[in-house]
N, C-alpha and C positions, 0 to 999 in steps of 0.2 A: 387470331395470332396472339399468344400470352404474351403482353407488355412487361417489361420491364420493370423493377423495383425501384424507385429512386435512390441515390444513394448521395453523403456528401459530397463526392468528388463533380456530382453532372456541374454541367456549365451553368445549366438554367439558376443551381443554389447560390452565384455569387453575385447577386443582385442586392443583396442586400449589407454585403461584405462592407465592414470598418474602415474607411477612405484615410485615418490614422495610422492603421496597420498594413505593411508591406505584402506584398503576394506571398511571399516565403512566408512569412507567421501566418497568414490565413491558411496555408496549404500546411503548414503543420501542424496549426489545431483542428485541420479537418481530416488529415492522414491519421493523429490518435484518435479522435472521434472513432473515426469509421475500421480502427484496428478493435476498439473496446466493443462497439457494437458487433464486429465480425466474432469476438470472443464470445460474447453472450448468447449468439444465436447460437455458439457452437455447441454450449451445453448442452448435456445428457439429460433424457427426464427427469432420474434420481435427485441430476443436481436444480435444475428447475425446481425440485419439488423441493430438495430441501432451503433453496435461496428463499424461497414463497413462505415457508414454515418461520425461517429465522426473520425475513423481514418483517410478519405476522408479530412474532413473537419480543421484535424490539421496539413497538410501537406503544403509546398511551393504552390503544384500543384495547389489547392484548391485559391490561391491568384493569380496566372498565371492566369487561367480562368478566375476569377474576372476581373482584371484586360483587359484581353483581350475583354470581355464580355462587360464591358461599355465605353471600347474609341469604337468601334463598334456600340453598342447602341447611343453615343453622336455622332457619326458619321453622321450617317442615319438621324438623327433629328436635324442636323445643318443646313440642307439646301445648301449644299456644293457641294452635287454631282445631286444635279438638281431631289433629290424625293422629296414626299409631307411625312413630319412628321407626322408620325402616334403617338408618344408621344414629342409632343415639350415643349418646357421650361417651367416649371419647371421641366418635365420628372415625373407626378405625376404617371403612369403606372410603371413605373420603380422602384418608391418608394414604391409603394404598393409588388412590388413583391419582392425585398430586404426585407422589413419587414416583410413579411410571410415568409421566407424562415429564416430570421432570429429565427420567433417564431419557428419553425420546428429544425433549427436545436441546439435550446437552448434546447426544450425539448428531442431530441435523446442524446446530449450530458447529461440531468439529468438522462436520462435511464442506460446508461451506467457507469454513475456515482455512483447511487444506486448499480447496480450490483457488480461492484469494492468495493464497501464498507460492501457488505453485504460479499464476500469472505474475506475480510481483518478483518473482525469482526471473520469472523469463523476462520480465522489463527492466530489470536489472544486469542480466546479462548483456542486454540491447543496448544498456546505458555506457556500461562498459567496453562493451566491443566499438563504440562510436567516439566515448573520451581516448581512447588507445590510439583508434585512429586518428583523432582530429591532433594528440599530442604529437605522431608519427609524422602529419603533415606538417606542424607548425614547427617540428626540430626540421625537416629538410628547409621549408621556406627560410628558419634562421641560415642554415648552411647555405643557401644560395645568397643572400643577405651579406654573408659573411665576404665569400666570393668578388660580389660587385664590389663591396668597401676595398677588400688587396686591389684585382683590378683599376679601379679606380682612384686609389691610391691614398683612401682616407683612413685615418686611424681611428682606432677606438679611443674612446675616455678612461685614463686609467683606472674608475670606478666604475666601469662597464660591467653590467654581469650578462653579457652577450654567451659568453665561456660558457656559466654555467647551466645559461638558458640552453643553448645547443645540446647539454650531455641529455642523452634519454634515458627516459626514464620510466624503471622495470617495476611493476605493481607487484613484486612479489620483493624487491630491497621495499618498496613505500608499507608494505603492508608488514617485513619484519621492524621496522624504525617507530613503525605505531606501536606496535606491539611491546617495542622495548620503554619505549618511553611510555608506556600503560604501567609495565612494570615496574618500570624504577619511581613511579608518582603513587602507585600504590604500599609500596617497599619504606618511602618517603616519608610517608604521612603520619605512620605510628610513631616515627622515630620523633616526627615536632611534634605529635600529640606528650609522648614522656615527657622532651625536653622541656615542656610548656609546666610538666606535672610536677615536673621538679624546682621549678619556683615558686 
């Protein structure tokens, strides 16, 4: 009978779990855990192949070899150890194959780049669909808040901002009022940069 894979959700992994940290933050850095690793197995070979190219490729080791690779190359085509240069100066064989190798692994690194970007899109939408709602719960909790206090017959503090905490709030007014005031700071700045020039 095929066993089963461990994963971090089993019971058996919380043995060793932070007696600092609450079950709810152990279970939620073990829920992203085990969402990134669900991600990773999901890759395609293509993308496997190019994650492995571009980690390769951002490593020391990756410049050792280089580096090994054409005092060796300038070696052999110096003329030094008494062969006949098969790419002599200007070494245009060698340029040719740097620059394919270059186009090669610009494009794995865009592979890999997309991919990272389309997860961090989707974690982003996760982020926001969970602040929307957690803002959604915490304006009714103030309205029921609000309730108990008439009922029971207490007043606000006339510098209460219960008011404005209660209004909800629409990420598409929060995302036009960044946007203005991007503008108007950018619109801003040339004008005190003159004012400054003119003294």
């Amino acid at each position: 009978m095929p066993q089963r894979s461990p994963t971090l959700t089993d019971p058996d992994d919380h043995a060793d779990d932070n007696p600092a940290l609450s079950d709810v933050i152990e279970r939620n850095i073990r829920t992203i855990l085990q969402l990134r690793l669900e991600a990773t197995r999901a890759r395609s070979v293509q993308h496997r192949l190019a994650d492995a190219i571009t980690a390769f490729s951002g490593n020391m080791v990756f410049v050792y070899v280089h580096i090994v690779w054409f005092g060796v190359w300038f070696l052999l085509n110096s003329g030094w150890l008494g062969l006949l240069p098969f790419d002599p100066f200007p070494y245009g064989l060698l340029t040719m194959i740097v620059s394919l190798e270059a186009i090669f692994l610009a494009t794995f690194v865009l592979i890999s780049q997309n991919r990272l970007s389309a997860e961090a899109e989707h974690r982003a939408d996760l982020a926001l669909h969970i602040g929307l709602l957690a803002e959604h719960e915490i304006t009714r909790a103030l309205y029921m808040l609000q309730a108990i206090h008439a009922t029971m017959g207490i007043a606000n503090a006339p510098d209460s901002e219960l008011a404005d905490l209660e209004m909800e709030t629409k990420p598409e007014d929060v995302l036009a009022e960044i946007a203005r005031l991007q503008q108007r700071a950018r619109h801003s700045k040339p004008a005190a940069e003159r004012s400054r020039n003119r003294v």
